[in-house]
N, CA, C and O atoms as CSV, one atom per row, in Angstrom:
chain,resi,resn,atom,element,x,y,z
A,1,UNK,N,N,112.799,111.755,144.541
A,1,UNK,CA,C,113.804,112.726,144.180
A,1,UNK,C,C,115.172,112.053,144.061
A,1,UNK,O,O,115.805,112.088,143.006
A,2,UNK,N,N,115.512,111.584,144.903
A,2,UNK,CA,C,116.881,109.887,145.054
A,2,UNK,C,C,116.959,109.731,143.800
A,2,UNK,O,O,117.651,110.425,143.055
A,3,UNK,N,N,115.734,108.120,143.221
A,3,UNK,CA,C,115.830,108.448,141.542
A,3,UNK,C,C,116.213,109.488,140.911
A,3,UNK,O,O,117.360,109.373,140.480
A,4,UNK,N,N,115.507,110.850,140.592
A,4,UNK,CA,C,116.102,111.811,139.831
A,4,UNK,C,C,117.565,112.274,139.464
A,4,UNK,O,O,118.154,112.673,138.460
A,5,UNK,N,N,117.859,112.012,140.824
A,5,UNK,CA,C,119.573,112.422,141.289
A,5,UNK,C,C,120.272,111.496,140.445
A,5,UNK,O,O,120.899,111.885,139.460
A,6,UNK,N,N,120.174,109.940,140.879
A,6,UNK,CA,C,120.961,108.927,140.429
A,6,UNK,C,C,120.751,108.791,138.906
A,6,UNK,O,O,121.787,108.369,138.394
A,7,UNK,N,N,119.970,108.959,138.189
A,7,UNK,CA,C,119.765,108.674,136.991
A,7,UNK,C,C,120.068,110.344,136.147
A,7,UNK,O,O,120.660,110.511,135.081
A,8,UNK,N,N,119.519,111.283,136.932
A,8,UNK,CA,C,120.164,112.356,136.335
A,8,UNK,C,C,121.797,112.749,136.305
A,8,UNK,O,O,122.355,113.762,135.884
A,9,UNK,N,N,122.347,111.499,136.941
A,9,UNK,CA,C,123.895,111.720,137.267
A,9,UNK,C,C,124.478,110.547,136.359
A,9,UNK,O,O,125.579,110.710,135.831
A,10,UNK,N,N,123.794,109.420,136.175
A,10,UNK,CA,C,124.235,108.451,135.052
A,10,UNK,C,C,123.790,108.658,133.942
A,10,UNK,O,O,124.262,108.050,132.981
A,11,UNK,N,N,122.914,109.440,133.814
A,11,UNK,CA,C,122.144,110.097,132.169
A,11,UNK,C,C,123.597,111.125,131.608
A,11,UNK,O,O,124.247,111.187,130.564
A,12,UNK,N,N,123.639,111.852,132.981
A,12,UNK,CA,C,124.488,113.127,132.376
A,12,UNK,C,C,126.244,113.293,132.807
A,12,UNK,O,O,126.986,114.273,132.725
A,13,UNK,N,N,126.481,111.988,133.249
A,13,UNK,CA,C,127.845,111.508,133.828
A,13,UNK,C,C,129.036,111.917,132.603
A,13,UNK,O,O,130.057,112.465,133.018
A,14,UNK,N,N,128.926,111.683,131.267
A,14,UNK,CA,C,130.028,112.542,130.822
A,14,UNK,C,C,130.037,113.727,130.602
A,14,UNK,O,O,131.084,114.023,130.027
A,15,UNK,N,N,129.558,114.359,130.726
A,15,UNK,CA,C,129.851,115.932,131.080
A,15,UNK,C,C,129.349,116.565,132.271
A,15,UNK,O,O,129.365,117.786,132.431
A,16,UNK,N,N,128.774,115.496,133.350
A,16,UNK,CA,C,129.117,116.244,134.924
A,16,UNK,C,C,130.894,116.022,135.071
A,16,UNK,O,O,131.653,116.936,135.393
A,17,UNK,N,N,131.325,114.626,134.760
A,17,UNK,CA,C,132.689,114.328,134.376
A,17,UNK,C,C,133.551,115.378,133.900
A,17,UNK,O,O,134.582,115.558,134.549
A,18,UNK,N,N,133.289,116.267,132.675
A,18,UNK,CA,C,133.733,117.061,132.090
A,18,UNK,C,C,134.327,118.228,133.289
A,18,UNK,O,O,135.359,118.778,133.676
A,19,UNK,N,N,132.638,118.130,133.576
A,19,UNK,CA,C,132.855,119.536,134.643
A,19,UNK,C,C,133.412,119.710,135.556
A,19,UNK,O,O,134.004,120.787,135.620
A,20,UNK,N,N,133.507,118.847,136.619
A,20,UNK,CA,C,133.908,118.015,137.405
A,20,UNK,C,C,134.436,116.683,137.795
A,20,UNK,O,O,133.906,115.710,138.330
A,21,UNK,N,N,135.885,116.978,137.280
A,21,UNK,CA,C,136.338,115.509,137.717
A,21,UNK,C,C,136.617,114.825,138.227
A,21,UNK,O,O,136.873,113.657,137.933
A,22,UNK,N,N,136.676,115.792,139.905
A,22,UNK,CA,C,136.556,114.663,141.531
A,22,UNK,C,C,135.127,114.017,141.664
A,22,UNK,O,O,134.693,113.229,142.504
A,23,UNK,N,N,134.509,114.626,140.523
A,23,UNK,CA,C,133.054,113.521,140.855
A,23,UNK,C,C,133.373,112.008,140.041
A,23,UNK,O,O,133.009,110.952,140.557
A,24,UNK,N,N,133.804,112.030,139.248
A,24,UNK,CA,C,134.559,110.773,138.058
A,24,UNK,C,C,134.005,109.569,138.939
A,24,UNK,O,O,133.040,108.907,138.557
A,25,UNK,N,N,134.715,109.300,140.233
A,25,UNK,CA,C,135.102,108.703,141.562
A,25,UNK,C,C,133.733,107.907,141.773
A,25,UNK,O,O,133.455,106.732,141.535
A,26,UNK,N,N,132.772,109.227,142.443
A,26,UNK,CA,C,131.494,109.099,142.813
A,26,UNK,C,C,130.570,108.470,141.786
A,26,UNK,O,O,129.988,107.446,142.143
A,27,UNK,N,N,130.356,108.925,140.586
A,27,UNK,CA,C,129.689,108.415,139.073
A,27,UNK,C,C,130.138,106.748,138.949
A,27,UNK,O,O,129.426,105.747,138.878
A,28,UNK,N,N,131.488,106.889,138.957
A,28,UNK,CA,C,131.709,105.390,138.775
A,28,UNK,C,C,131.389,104.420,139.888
A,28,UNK,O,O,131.728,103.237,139.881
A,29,UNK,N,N,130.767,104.967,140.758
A,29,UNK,CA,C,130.484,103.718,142.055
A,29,UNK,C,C,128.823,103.567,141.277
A,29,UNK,O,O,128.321,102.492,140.949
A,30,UNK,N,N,128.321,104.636,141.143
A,30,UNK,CA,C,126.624,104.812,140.557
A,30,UNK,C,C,126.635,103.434,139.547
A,30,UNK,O,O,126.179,102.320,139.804
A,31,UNK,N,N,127.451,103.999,138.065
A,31,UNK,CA,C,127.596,103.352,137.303
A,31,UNK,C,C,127.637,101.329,137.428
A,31,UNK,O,O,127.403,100.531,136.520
A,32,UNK,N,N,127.964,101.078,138.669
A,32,UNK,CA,C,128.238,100.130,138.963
A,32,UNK,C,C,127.178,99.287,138.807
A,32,UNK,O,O,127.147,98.184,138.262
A,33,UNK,N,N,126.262,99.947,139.369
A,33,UNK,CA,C,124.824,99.032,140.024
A,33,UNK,C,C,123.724,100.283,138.687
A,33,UNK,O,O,122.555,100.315,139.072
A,34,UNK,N,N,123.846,100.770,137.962
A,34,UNK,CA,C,123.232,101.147,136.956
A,34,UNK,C,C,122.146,100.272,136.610
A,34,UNK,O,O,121.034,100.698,136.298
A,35,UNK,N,N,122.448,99.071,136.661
A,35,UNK,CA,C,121.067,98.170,136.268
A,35,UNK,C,C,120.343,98.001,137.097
A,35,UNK,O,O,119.126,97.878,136.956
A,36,UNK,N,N,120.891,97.966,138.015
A,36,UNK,CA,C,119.521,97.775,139.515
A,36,UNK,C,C,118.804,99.390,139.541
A,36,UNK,O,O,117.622,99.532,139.854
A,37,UNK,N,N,119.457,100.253,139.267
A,37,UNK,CA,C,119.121,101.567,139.637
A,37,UNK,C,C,118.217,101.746,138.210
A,37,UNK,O,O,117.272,102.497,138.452
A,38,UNK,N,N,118.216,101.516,137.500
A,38,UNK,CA,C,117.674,101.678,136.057
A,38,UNK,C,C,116.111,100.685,136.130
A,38,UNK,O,O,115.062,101.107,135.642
A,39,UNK,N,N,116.265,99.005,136.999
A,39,UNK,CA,C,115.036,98.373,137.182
A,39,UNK,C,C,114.699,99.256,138.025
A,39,UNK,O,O,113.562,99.542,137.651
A,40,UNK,N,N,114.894,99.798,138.795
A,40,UNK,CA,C,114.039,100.665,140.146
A,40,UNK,C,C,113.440,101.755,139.390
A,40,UNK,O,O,112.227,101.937,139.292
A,41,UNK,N,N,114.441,102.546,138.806
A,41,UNK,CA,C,114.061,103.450,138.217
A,41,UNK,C,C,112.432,103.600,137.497
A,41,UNK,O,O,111.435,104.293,137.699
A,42,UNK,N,N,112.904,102.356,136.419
A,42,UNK,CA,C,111.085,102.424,135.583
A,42,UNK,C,C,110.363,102.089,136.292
A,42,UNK,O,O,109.356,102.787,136.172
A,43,UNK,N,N,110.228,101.194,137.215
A,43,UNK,CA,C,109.382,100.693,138.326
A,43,UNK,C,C,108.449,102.110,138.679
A,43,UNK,O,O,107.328,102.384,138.249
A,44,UNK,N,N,109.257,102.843,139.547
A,44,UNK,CA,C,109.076,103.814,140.376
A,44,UNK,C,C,108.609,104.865,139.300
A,44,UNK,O,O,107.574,105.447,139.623
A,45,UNK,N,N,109.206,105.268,137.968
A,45,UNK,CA,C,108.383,106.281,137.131
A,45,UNK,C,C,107.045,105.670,136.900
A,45,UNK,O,O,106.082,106.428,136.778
A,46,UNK,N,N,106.879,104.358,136.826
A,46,UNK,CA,C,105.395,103.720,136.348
A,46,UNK,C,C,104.414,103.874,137.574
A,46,UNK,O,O,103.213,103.976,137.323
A,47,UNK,N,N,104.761,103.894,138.630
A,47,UNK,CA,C,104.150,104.073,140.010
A,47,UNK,C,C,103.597,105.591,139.813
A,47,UNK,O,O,102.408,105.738,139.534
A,48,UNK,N,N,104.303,106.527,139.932
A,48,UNK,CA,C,104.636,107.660,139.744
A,48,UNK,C,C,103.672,108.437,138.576
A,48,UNK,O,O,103.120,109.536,138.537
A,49,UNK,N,N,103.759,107.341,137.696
A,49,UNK,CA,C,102.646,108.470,136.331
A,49,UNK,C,C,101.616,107.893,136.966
A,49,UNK,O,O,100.786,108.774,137.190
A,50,UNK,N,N,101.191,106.672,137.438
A,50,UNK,CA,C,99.769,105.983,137.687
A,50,UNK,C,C,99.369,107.225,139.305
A,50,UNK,O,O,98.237,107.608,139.600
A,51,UNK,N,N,100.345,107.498,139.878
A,51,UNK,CA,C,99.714,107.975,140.982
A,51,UNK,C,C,99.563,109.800,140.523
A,51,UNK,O,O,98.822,110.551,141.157
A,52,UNK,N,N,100.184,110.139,139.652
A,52,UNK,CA,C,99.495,111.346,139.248
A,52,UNK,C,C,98.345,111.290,138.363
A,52,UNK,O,O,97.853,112.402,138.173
A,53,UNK,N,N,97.719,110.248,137.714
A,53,UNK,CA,C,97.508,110.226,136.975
A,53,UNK,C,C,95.591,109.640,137.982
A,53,UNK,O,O,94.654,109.304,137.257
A,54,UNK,N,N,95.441,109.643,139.278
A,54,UNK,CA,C,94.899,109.249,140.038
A,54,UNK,C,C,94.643,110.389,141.367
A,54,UNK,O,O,93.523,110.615,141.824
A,55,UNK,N,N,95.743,110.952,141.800
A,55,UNK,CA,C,95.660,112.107,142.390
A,55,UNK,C,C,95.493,113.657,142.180
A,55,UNK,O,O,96.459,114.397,141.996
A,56,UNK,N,N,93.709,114.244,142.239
A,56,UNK,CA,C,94.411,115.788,142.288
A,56,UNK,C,C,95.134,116.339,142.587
A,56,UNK,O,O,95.527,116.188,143.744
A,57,UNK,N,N,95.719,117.262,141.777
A,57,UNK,CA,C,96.818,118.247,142.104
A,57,UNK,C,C,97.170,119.219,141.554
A,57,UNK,O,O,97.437,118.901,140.395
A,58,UNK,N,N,97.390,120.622,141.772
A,58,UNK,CA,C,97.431,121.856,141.114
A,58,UNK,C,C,98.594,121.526,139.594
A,58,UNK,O,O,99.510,120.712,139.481
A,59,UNK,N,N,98.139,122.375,138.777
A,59,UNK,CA,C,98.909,121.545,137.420
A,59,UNK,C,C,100.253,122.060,137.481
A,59,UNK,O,O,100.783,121.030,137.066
A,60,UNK,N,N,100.983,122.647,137.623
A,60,UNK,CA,C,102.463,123.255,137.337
A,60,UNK,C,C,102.913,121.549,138.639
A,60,UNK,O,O,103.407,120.724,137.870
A,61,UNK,N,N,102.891,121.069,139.758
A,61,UNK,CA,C,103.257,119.467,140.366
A,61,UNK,C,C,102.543,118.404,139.146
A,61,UNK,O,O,103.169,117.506,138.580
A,62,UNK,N,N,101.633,118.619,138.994
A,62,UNK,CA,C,100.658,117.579,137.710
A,62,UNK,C,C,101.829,117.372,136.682
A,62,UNK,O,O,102.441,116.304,136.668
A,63,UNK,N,N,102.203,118.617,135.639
A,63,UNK,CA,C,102.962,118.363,134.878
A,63,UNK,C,C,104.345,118.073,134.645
A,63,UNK,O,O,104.929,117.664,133.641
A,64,UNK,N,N,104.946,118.532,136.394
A,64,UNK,CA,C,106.119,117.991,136.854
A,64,UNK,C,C,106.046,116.725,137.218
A,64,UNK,O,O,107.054,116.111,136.869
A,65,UNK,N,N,105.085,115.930,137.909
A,65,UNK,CA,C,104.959,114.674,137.972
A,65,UNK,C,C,105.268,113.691,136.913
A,65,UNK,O,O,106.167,112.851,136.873
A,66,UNK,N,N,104.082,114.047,135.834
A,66,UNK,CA,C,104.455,113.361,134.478
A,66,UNK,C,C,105.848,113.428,133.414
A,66,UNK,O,O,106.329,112.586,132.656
A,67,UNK,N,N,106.180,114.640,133.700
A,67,UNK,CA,C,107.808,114.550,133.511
A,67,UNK,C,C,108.391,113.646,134.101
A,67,UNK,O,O,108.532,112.506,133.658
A,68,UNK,N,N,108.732,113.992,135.002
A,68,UNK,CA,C,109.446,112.937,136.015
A,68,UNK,C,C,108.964,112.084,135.539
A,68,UNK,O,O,109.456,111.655,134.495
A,69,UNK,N,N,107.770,111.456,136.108
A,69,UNK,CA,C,107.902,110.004,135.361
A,69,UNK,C,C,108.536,108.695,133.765
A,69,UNK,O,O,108.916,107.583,133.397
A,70,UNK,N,N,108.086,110.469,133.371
A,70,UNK,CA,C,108.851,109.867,131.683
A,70,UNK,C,C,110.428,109.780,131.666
A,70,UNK,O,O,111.140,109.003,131.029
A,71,UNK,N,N,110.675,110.493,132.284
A,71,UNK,CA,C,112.081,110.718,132.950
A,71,UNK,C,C,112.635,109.632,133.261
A,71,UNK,O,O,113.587,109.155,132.643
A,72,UNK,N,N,112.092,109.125,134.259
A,72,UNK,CA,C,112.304,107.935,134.947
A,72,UNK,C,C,112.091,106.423,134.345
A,72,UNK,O,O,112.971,105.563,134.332
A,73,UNK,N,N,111.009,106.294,133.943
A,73,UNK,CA,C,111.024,105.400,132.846
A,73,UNK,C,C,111.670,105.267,131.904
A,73,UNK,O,O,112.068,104.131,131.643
A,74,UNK,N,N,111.971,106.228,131.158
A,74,UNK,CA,C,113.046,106.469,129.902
A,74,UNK,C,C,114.172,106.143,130.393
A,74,UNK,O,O,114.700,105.328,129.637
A,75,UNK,N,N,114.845,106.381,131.331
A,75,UNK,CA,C,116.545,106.693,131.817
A,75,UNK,C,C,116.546,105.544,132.684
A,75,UNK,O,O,117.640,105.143,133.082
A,76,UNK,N,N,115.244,104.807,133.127
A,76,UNK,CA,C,115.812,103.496,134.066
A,76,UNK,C,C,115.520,102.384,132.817
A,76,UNK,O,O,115.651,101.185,133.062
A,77,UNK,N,N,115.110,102.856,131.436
A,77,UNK,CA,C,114.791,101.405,130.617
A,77,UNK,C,C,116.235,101.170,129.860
A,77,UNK,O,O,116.638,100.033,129.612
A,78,UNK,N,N,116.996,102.391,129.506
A,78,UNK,CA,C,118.268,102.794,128.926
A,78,UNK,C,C,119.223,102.153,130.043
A,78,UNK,O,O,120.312,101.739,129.645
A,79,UNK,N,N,118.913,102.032,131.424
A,79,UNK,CA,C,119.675,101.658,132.301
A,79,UNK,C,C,119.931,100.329,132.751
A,79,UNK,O,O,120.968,99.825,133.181
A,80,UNK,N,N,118.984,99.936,132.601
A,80,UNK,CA,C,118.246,98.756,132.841
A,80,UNK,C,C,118.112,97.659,131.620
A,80,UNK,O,O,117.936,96.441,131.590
A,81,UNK,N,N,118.267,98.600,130.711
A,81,UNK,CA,C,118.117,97.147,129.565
A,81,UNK,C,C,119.101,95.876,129.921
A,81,UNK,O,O,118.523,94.827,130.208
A,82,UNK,N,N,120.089,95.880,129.924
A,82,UNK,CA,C,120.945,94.452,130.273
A,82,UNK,C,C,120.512,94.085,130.844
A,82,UNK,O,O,120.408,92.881,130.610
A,83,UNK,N,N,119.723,94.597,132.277
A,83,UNK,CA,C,119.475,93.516,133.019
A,83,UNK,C,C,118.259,92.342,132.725
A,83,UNK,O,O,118.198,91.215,133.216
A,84,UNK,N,N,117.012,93.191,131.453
A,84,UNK,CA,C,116.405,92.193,131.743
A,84,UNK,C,C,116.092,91.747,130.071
A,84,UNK,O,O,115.010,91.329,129.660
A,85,UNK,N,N,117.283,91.947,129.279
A,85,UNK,CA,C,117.874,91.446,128.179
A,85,UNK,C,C,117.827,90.044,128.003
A,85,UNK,O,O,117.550,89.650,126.870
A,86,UNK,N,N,118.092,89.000,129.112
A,86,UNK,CA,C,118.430,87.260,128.969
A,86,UNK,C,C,117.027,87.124,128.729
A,86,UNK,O,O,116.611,86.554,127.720
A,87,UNK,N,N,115.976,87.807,129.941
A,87,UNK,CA,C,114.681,87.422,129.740
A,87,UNK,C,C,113.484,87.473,128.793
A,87,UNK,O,O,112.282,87.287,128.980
A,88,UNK,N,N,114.555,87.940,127.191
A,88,UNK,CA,C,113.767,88.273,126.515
A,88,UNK,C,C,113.499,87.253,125.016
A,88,UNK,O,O,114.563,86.662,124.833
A,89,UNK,N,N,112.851,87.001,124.317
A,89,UNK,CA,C,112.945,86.311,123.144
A,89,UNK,C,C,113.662,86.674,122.112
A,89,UNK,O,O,113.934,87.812,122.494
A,90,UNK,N,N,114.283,86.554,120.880
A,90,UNK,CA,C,114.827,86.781,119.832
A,90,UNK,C,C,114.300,88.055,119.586
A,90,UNK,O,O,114.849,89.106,119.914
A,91,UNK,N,N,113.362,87.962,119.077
A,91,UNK,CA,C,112.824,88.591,118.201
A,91,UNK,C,C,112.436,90.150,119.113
A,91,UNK,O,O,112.496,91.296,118.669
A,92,UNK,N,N,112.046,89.703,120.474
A,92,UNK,CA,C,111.995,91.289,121.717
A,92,UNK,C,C,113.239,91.553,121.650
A,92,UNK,O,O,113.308,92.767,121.461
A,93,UNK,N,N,114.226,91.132,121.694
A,93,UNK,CA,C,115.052,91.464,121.610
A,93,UNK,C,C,115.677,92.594,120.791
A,93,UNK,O,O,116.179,93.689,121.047
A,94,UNK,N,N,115.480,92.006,119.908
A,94,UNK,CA,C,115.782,92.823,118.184
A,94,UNK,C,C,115.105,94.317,118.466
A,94,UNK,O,O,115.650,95.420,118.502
A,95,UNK,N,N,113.408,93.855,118.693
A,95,UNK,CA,C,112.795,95.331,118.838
A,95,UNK,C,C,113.386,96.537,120.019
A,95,UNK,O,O,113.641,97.739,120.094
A,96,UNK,N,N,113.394,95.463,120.728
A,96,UNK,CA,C,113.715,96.493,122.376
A,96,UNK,C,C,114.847,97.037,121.790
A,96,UNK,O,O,114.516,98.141,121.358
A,97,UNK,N,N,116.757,96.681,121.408
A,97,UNK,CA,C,117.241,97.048,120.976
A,97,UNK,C,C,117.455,98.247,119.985
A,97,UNK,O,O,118.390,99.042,120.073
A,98,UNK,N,N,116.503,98.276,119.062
A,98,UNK,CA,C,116.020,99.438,118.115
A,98,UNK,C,C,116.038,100.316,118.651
A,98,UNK,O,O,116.756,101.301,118.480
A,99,UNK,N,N,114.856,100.036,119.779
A,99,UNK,CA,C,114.131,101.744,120.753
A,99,UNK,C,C,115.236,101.638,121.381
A,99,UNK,O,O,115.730,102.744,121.159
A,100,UNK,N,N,116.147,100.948,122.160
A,100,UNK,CA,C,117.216,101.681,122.899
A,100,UNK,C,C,118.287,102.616,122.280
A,100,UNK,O,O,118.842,103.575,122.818
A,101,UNK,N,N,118.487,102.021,120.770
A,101,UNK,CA,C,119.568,102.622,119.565
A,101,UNK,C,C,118.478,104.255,119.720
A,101,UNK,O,O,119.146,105.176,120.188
A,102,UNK,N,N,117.367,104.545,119.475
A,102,UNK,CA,C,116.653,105.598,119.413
A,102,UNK,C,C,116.748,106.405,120.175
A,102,UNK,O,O,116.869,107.602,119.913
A,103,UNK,N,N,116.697,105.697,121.746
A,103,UNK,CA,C,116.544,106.522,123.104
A,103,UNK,C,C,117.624,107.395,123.624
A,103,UNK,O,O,117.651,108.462,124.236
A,104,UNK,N,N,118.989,106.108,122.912
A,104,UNK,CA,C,120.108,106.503,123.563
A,104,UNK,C,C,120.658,108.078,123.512
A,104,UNK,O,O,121.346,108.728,124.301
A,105,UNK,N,N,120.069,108.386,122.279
A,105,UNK,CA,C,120.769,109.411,121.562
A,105,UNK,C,C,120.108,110.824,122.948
A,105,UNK,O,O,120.756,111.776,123.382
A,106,UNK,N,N,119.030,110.519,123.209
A,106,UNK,CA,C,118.933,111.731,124.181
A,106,UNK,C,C,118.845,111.379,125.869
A,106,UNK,O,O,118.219,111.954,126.760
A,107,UNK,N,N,119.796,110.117,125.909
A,107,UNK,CA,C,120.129,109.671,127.106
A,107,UNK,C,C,120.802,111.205,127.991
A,107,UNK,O,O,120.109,111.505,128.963
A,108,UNK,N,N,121.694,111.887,127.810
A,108,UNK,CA,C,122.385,113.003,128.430
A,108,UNK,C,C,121.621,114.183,128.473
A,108,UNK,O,O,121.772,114.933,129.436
A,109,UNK,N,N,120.644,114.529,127.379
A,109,UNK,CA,C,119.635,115.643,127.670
A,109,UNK,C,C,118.185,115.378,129.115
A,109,UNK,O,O,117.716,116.097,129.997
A,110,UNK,N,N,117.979,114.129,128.695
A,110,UNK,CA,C,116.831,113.402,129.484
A,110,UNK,C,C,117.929,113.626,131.186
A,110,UNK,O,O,117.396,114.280,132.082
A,111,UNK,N,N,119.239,113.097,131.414
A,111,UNK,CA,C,119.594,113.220,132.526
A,111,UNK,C,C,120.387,114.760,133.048
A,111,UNK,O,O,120.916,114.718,134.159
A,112,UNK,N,N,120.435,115.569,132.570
A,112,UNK,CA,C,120.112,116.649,132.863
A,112,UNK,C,C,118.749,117.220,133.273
A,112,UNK,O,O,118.602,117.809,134.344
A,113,UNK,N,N,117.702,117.021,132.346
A,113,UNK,CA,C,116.382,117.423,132.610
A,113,UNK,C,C,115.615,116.334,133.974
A,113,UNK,O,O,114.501,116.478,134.477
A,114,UNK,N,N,116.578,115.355,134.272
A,114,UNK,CA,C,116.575,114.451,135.646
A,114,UNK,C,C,116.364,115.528,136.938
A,114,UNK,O,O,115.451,115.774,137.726
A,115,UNK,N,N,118.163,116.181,136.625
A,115,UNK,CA,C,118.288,116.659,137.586
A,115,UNK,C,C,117.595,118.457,137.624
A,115,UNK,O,O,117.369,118.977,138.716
A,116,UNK,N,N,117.486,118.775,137.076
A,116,UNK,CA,C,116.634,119.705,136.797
A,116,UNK,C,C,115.194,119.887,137.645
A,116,UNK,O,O,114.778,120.816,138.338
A,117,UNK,N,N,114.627,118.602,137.285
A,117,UNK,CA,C,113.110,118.038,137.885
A,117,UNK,C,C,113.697,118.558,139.548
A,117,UNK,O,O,113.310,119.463,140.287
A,118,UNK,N,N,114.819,117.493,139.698
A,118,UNK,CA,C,115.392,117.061,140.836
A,118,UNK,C,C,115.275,118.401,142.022
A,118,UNK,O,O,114.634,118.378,143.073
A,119,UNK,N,N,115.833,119.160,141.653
A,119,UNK,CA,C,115.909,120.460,141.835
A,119,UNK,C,C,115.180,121.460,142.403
A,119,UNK,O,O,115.172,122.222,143.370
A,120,UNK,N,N,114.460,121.104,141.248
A,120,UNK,CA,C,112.487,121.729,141.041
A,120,UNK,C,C,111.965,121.176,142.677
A,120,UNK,O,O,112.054,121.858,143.698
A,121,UNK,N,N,111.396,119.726,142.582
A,121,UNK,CA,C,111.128,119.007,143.735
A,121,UNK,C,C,111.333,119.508,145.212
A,121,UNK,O,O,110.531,119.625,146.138
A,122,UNK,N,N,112.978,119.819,145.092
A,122,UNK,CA,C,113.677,120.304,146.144
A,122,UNK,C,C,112.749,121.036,146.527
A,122,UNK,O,O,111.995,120.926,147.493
A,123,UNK,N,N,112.845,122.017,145.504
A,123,UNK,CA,C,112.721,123.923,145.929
A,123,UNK,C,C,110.967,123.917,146.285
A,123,UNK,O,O,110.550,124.706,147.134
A,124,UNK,N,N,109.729,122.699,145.363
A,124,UNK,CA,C,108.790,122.961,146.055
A,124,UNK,C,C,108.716,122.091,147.339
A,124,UNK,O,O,107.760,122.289,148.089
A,125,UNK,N,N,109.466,121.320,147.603
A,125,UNK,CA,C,109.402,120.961,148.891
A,125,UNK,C,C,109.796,121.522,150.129
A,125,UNK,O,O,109.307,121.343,151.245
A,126,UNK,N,N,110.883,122.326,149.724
A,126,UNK,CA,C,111.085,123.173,150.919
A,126,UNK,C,C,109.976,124.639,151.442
A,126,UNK,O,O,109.635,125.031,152.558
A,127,UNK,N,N,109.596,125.257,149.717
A,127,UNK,CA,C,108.776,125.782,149.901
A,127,UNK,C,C,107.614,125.780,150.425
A,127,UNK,O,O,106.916,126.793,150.382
């Protein structure tokens, strides 16, 4: 849920910004370490689809799982690209670049629908 938060807050940081601009403060410390939080990120969505994707479970968590995960993968690869950018060849390069030009565009919907999940999680966990 951590992930969800952090990436649903750097997905959707200019217009939580908008909304709130004593958060500005808080976003920009996130923003900082964005690439570490972005490698964790896909890490943990890839964990995440493999372990729903392995565990029964009533489907309305099933299909929240796999959200999330795409979620997470998507918004930590957008996050994360610089970091593992040096390690790549010319030519990965070029491609990876493309899909990020593609992704970017629903970088702020995807981190809303972060925190959304985020939310969700909460409410069946407390429940």
């Amino acid at each position: 849920m951590a992930a969800l938060v952090a990436d649903g807050l750097l997905g959707a940081s200019s217009s939580v910004v908008r909304r709130r601009p004593e958060a500005e403060e808080s976003i920009g410390r996130l923003a900082r370490v964005s690439g570490w939080i972005g490698l964790a990120s896909a890490l943990y969505g890839f964990w995440l689809f493999l372990g729903a994707m392995r565990l029964p479970m009533p489907p309305l968590p099933f299909v929240a799982s796999i959200a999330s995960a795409a979620v997470l993968v998507v918004l930590g690869f957008l996050f994360g690209y610089g970091m593992v950018l040096s390690q790549l060849s010319t030519e990965a390069r070029k491609r990876v670049g493309r899909l990020r030009r593609k992704l970017s565009v629903y970088q702020q919907s995807l981190g809303w629908a972060a925190l959304a999940l985020a939310v969700f999680w909460l409410v069946l966990w407390i429940s």
